[in-house]
N, C-alpha and C positions, 0 to 999 in steps of 0.2 A: 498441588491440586490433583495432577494426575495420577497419584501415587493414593492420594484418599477416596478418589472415583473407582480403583481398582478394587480397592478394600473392600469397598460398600458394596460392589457387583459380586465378590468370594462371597460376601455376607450374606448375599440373597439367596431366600429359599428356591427349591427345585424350580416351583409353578412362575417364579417372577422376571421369568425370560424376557420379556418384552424391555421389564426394566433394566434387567443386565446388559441389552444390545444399549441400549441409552448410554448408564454410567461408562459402559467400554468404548464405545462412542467420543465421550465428554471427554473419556481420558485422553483417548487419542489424538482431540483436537488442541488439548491445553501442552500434547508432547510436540504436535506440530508449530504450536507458536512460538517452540522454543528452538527449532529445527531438527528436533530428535525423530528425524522422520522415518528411519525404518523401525521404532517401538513403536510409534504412532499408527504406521503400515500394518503393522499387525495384529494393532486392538480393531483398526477399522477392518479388515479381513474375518477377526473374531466377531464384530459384530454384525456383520453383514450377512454371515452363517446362520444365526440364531434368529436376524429377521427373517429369511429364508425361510428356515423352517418352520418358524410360526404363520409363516406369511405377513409380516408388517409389512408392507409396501413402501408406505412412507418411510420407515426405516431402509429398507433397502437402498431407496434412492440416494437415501441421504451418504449412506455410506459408501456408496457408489462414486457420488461427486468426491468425496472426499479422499478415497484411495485414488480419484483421480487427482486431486489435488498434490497428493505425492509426487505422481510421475509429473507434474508439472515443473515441480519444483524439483525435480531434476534432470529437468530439460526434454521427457521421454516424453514427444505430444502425439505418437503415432499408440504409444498407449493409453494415456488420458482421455484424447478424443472418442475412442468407442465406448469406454466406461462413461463418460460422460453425454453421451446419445441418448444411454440406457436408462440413466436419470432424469433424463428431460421426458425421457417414454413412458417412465414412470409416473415422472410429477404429470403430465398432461392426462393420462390414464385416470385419475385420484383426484382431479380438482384442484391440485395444489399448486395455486399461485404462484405463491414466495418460490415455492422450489424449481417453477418452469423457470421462472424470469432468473435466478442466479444461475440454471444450470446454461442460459442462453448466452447471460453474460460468461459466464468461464468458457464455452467454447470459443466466443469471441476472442476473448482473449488468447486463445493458441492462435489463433490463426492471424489474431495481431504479433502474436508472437515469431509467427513465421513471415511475417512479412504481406500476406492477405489481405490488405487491407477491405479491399472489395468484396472478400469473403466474412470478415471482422463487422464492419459497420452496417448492417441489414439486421445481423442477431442482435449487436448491440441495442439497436431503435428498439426492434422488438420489446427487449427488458427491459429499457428504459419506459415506454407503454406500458408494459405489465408495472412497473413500480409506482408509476402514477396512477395508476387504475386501483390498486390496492393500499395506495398512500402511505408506500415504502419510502419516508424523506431518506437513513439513511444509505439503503440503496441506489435511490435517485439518485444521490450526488456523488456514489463512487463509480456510475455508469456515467453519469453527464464529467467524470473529471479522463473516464477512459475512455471515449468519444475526444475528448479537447486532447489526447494524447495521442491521438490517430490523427489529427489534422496537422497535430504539432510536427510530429516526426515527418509528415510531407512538405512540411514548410508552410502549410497553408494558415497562418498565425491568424489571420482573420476571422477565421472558422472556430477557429480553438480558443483565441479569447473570451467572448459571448459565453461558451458553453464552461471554462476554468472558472470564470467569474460567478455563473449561476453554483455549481458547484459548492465554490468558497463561500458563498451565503448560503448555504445549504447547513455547512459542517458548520457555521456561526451561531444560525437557528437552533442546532441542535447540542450545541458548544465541546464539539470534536476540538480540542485546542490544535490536536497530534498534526490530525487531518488540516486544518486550518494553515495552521505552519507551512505543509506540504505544498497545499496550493498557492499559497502566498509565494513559495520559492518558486515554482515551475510561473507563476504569471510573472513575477520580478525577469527569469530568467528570456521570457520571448520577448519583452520590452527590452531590456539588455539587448538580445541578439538583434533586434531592430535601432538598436544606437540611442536608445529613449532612456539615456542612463538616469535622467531626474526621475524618472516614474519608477523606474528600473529600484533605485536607493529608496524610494519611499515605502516601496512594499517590501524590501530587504530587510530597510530598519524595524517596521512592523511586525515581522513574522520573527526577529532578532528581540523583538521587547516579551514576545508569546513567549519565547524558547527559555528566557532569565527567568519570567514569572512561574513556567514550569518547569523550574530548573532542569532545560534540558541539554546539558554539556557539550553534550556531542553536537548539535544541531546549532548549540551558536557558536562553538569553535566555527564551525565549515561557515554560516552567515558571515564569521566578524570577516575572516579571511576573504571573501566577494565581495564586500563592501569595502576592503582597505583595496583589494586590485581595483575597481569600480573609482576607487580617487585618485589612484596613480596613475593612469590610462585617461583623467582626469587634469593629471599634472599638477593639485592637490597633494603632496606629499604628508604636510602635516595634518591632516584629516588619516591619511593613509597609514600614518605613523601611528594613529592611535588605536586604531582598530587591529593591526597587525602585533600592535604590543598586548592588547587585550588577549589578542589569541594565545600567542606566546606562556602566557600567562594561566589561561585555561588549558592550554597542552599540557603546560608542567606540570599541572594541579590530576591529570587524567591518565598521565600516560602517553599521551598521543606520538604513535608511531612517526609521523614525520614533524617533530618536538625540532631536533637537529635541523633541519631542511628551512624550516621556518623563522628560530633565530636566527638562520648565516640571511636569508631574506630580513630580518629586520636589522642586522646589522648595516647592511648593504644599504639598506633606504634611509636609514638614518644618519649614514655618511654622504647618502646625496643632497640631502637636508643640508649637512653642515656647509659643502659647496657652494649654495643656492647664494 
């Protein structure tokens, strides 16, 4: 996709600058979700010139968040954070909603990143308000799932539940499977760390039946293996035995790097089995 977003931006005439910062833009967002982020770095750098010079504002901004978005993703927040100032200064400038409230939430997010929680959770509210104001559901629930990850990581499960559970009906509503999955694991997993291993396994198995129906490999390899530790910590072996052999079984089919680690583990439980 990125590759035909380039083409089409060569292809434009002299005067269709506006549209070129777009396509060089699009490109660079579809090289970031593959993690090709310094080609991606430099169509958003390319675009952000030519909204410049024309004056798109809204383009600026946007490329702004998004070259911040690089340095995010590589850990750099002493430089994302002022790029992304600049986009919020922007979007509030402009009228532009959607763009305050996501550039509020990514700053939040460094500073969740850093540890800030206090500085994290005030921006967050914020854009969570701005997404209900402008009837942003999927925004909503990936702000109400990074708020329930700010309570999580202090321990305050109380807090976080309420707000992962609105979330997970959010991405249901709008039939995010991906997302759906995610949240099902992260709520399985603070029920787990509270010893509520039944509620714990029932959302396991749920987000384990999503990941089959969208065949997604990777994601029920790592469920089956939770749910078989989840029965043996259980004392449940042969429950344990089965899900550990499934995995088994989708590593070999994948590839999966700890394939080796996991048979001598199913080996092992299956001779405690014979003991029993």
């Amino acid at each position: 996709a990125a590759e035909y977003w380039q083409k089409a931006a060569a292809l434009l005439p002299e005067g269709e600058k506006k549209n070129k910062a777009y396509y060089l833009n699009a490109a660079g967002e579809d090289l970031y979700h593959i993690s090709r982020y310094s080609e991606a770095s430099s169509l958003f750098e390319q675009s952000l010139a030519i909204s410049r010079e024309i004056g798109n504002r809204e383009g600026e901004g946007e490329s702004l968040g998004n070259i911040a978005g690089i340095h995010y993703a590589w850990d750099k927040y002493d430089k994302a954070l002022p790029l992304l100032e600049q986009s919020l200064a922007i979007s509030r400038e402009i009228g532009n909603r959607k763009g305050e409230g996501e550039s509020l939430n990514n700053i939040g997010m460094i500073y969740d990143a850093q540890g800030k929680y206090d500085k994290a959770l005030p921006l967050l509210e914020q854009s969570l308000a701005i997404c209900r104001e402008i009837g942003e559901r999927e925004g909503e629930g990936i702000i109400l799932n990074n708020i329930g990850m700010i309570y999580d990581a202090q321990g305050k499960y109380a807090k976080a539940l309420p707000l992962l559970e609105q979330s997970l009906a959010i991405f249901r509503e709008i039939g995010n499977r991906d997302r759906e999955v995610t949240l099902l694991n992260i709520i399985a997993w603070i029920h787990q760390a509270r010893d509520e291993y039944d509620k714990a396994l029932s959302l396991y198995k749920q987000s384990l039946a999503i990941s089959q129906e969208i065949d997604n490999r990777q994601q029920e390899v790592e469920i089956s293996w939770t749910i078989g530790r989840i029965y043996k910590l259980q004392g449940d072996l042969t429950k344990a035995e089965q899900y550990i052999a499934r995995l088994v079984q989708l590593a070999e089919e994948i590839g999966h790097p700890l394939l080796e680690v996991w048979r001598k583990d199913l080996e092992k439980l299956r001779a405690e089995i014979k003991e029993q």
